[in-house]
C-alpha positions in Angstrom: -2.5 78.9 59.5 -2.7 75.5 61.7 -6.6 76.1 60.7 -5.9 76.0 56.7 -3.7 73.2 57.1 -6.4 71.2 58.5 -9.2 72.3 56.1 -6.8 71.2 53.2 -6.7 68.2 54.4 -10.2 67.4 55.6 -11.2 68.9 51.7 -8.3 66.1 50.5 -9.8 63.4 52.5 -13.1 64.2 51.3 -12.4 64.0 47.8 -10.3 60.7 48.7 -13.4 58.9 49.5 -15.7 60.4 46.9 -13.2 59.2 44.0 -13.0 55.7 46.1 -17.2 55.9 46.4 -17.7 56.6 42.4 -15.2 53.9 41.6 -16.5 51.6 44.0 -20.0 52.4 42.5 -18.6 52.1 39.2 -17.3 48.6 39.4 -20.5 47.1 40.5 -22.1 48.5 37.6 -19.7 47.2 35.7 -19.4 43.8 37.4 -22.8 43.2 36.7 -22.9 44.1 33.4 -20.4 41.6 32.8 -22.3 39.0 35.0 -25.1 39.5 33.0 -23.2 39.3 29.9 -21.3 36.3 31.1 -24.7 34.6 31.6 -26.4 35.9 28.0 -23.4 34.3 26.5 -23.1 30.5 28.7 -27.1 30.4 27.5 -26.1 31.0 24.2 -23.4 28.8 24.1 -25.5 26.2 26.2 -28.1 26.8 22.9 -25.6 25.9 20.5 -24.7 22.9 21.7 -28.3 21.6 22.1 -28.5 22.9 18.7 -25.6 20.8 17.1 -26.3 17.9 19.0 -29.8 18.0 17.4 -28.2 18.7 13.9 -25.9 15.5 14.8 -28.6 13.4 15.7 -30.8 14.9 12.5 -28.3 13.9 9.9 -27.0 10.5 12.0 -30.9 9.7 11.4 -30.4 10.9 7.9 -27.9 8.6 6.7 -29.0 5.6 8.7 -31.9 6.7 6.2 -30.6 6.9 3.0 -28.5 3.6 3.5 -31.4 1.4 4.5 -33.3 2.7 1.3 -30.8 2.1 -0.9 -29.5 -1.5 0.5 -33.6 -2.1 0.3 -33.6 -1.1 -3.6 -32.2 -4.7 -4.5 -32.6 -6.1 -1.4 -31.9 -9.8 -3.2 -28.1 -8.6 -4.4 -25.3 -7.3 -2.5 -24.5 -4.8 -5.6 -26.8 -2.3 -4.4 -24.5 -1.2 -1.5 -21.2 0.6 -2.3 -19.6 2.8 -0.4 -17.3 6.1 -1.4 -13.7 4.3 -1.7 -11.1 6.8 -3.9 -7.3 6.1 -3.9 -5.7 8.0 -1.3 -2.4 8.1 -3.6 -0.3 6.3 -6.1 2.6 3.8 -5.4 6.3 4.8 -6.8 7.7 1.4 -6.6 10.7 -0.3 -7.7 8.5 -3.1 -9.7 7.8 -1.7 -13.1 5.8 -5.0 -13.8 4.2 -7.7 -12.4 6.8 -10.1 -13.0 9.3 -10.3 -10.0 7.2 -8.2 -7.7 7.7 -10.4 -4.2 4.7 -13.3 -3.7 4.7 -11.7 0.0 5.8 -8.3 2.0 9.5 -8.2 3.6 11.1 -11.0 1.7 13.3 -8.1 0.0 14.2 -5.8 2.4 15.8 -3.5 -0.6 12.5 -4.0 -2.2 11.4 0.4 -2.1 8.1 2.5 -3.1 7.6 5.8 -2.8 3.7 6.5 -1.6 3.1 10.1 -3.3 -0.3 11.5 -1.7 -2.9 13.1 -3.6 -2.4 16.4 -2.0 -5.8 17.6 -2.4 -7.3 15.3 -0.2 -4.5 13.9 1.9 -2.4 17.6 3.3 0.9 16.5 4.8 -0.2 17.2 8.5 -2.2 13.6 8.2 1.2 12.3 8.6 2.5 14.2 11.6 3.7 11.1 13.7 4.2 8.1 11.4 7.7 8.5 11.3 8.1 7.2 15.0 6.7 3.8 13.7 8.7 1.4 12.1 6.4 0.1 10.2 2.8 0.5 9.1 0.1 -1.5 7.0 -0.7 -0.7 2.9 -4.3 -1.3 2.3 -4.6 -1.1 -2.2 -6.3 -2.1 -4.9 -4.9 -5.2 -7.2 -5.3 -2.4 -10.3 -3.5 -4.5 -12.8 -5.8 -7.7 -12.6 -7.7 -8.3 -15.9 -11.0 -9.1 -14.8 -11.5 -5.7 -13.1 -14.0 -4.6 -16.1 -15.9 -7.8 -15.7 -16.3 -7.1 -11.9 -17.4 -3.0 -12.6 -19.6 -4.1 -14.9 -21.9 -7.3 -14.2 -19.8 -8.9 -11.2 -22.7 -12.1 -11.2 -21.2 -12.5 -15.1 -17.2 -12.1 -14.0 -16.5 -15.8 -13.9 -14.9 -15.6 -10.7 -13.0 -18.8 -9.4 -13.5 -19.7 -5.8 -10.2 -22.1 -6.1 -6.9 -21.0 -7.2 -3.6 -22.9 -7.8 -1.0 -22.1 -5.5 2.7 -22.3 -6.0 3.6 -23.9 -3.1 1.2 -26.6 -3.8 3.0 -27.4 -7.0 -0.4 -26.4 -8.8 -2.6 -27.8 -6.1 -5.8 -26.0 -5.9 -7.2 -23.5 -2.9 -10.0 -22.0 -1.9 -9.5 -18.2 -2.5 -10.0 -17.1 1.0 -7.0 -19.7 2.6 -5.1 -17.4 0.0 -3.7 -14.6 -0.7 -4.2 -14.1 -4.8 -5.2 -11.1 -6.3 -8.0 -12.4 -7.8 -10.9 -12.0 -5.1 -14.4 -11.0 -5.5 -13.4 -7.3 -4.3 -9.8 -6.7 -5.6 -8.4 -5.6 -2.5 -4.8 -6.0 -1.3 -2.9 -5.9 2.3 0.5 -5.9 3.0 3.2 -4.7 5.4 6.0 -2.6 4.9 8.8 -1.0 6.7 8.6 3.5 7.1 11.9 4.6 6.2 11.2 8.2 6.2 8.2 10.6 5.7 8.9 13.4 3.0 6.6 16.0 3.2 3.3 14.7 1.4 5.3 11.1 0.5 6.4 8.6 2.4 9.6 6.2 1.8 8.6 2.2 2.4 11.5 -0.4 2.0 10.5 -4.2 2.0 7.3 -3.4 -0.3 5.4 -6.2 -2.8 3.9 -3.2 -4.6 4.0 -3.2 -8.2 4.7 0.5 -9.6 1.8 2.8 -10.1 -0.6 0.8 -7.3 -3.4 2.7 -5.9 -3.6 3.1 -1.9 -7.0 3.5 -0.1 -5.3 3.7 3.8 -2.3 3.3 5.7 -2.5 2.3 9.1 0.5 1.8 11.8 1.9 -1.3 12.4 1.0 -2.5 16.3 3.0 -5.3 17.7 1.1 -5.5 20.5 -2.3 -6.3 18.8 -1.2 -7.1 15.1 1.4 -9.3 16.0 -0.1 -12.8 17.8 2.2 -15.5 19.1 -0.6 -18.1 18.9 -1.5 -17.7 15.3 -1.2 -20.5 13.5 -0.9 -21.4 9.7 -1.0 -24.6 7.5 2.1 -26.4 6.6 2.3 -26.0 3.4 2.8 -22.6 3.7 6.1 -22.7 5.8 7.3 -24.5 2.3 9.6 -21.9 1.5 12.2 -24.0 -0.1 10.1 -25.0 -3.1 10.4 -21.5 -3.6 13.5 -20.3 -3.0 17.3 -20.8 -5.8 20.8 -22.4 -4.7 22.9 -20.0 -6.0 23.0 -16.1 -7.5 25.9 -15.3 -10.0 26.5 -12.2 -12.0 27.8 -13.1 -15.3 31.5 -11.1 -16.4 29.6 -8.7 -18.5 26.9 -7.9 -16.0 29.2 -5.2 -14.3 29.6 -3.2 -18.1 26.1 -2.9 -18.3 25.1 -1.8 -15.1 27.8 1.0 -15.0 25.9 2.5 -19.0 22.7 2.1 -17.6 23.4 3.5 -14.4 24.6 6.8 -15.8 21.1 7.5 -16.5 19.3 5.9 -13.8 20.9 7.9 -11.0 19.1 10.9 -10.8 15.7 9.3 -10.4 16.2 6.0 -8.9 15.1 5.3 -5.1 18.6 3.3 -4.4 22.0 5.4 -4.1 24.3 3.8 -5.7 24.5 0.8 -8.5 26.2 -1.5 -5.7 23.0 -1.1 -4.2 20.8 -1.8 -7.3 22.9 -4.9 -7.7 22.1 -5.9 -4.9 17.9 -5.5 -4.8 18.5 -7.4 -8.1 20.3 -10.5 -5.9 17.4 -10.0 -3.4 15.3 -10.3 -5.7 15.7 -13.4 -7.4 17.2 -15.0 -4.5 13.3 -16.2 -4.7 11.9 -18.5 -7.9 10.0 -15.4 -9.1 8.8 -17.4 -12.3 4.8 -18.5 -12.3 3.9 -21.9 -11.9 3.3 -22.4 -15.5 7.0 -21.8 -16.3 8.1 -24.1 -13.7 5.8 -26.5 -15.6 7.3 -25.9 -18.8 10.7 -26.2 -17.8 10.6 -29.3 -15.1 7.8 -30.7 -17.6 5.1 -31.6 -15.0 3.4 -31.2 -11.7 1.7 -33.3 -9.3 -2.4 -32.6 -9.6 -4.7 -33.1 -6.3 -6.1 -36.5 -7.1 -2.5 -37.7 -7.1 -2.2 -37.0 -11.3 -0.1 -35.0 -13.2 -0.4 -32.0 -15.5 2.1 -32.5 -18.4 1.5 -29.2 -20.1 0.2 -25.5 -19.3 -2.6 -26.0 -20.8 -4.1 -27.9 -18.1 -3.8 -24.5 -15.8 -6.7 -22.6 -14.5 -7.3 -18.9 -16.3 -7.4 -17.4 -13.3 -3.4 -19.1 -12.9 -2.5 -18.7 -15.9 -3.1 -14.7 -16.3 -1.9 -14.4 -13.2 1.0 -16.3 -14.2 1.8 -15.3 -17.6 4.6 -12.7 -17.5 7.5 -11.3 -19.5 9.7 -14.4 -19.7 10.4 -15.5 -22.7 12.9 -17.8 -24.5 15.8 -15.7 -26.7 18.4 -16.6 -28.9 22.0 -15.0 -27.4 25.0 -15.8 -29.2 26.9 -16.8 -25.7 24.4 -19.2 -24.4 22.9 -22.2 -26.6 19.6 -22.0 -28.4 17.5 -24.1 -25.8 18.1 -21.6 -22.5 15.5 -20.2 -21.9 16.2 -16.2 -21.0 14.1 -14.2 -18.1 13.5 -11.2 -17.5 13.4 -8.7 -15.0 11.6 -5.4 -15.0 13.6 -3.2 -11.8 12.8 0.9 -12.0 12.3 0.6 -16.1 15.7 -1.6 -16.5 15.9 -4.8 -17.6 18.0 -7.9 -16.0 17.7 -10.7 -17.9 18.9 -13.9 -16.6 19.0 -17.7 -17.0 18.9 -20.5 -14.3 19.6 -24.0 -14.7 17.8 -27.6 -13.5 19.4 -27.4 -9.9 18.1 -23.5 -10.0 21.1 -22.2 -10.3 20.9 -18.7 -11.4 23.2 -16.2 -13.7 22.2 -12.8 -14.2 23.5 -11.9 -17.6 23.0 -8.1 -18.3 21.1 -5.0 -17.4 19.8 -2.7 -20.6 17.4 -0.2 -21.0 14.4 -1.2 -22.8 14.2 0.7 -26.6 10.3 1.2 -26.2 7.9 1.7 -23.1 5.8 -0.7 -24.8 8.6 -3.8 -24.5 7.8 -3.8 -20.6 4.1 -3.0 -20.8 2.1 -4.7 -23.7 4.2 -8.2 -22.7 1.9 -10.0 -20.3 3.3 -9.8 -17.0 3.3 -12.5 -13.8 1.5 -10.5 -10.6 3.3 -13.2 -7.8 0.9 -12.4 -5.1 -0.5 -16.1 -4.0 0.9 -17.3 -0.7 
């Protein structure tokens, strides 16, 4: 019996170490089927790069290529070179016109736009991130000058104007460049503006001088560190914000009537809350002398020239000034106010605030009414305040 026992168990040990031996065997033949595998596949991988590097380098070469040819097809003319710019999206804005838009970014804080992304070519993950800026820069296009067909078509034939007139100059000319008017050889705007929220492919900007329906090439964040420099340094007549700015904003005792009918109506798709709040982007507004220089003219009947001269009518204005100044102001007969006040207007979200102000700029706001026709806002000429 003791003998059986111990057969059993040599017979188990036996079989113990042959199952440990075949497994043993089998992992090594295993192992180095996976080593080799391992190394087929780092080769490969190792080819691949090599190989996309060399595609890198091929169409790199490529392009470098195909630009030199074609800036050497006219190599006389800068027109030859263009590059593939296409809006990114389209400004909502609170600016239906020209007219009143701010002459600079963050002057009205309430001032809002809406930047709507073309979703095709901007998907809402590109804006993963913004939010935790406060604020970010708006590179656009100035789509509403009126020389944009001229410059498209024969820009050496677009009688473009080195010099402007600047409203802080009192109609004192500038080179272009020490400005900041639309009307540049390449129509191409920059501007600031505060992120108040990102909504899924659209993001919310407050403090905009955007005029509605503006198209955007890029936004980039705002860096204080960088963007911001303490040393920078500007001309003095720039810092003359009092030529600019109006004593006094008063609503007028009817003002209140209208806003409440037109508000009914503007609720729903208006980028302010409430009509308190609409009031007050309208006081923001023209807190500022939003009129163009020719209507400053007109009413203070003249302005100092450069040499020391005067201009004593509008006439006298550069073209470039004047379509950049002509706007929807007019002069209207009301049977409250007497036939020589001359009535502005406003153009806020498709409503419009017409108002009066006096010699000592002195300003009423009179009413708030919807215009009967799109075409009383858009076939008026409009003022696009974008000089410094």
């Amino acid at each position: 019996m003791f003998a059986t026992n111990g057969t059993s168990k040599w017979i188990t040990l036996s079989l113990t170490l042959a199952v440990a031996t075949v497994s043993v065997f089998i992992w090594r033949r295993k192992s180095k089927v996976y080593e080799k595998r391992v190394r087929e596949l780092e080769l490969a991988l190792k080819s691949s790069v090599n190989n996309c590097a060399a595609e890198r380098q091929g169409r790199i070469r490529s392009q470098q290529a195909l630009r030199k040819t074609l800036s050497q097809q006219k190599s006389d003319s800068f027109d030859s070179t263009c590059y593939p710019v296409t809006p990114i999206g389209i400004i909502q804005s609170c600016f239906s016109t020209r007219n009143g838009t701010p002459r600079q970014p963050l002057l009205v804080p309430l001032a809002r736009a809406r930047l709507n992304f073309n979703q095709a070519r901007v998907p809402p993950a590109c804006l993963e991130g913004l939010e935790e800026y406060s604020h970010c820069w708006i590179i656009y296009v100035f789509h509403m000058n009126t020389n944009l067909e001229k410059l498209w078509k024969n820009p050496s034939h677009s009688k473009f104007k080195a010099k402007v007139r600047v409203p802080k100059l009192k109609g004192g000319k500038m080179g272009v460049f020490a400005t900041r008017s639309p009307h540049r050889p390449c129509p191409i705007g920059l501007t600031v503006a505060k992120v108040e929220e990102v909504q899924g492919n659209a993001v919310l900007f407050s403090g905009v001088d955007l005029v509605d329906g503006t198209p955007v090439l890029d936004i980039k964040p705002y860096l204080p560190y960088c963007d911001s420099n303490q040393e920078a340094t500007v001309p003095s007549w720039v810092n003359e914000d009092k030529l600019l700015s109006v004593a006094s904003i008063n609503f007028s005792d009817g003002f209140a009537a209208s806003l409440s009918d037109c508000w009914i109506k503007q609720e729903k798709k208006s980028l302010y809350k409430s009509a308190d709040e609409f009031k007050s982007l309208i006081r923001q507004v023209l807190s500022w002398d939003i009129r163009s220089l020719s209507q400053r003219i007109r009413y203070h009947g003249s302005v100092t020239r450069e040499n020391g001269g005067t201009i004593d009518n509008c006439s006298d204005l550069d073209e470039n000034q004047d379509e950049a100044a002509s706007d929807y102001h007019e002069t209207e007969q009301h049977d409250s106010l007497p036939s020589s006040v001359t009535v502005y207007h406003l153009i806020l979200e498709g409503l419009d605030v017409s108002y009066t102000i006096d010699s000592k700029d002195n300003v009423i706001v009179e009413k708030l009414t919807r215009p009967s026709l799109v075409s009383d806002i858009l076939l008026k000429p409009t003022n696009l305040n974008e000089d410094i």
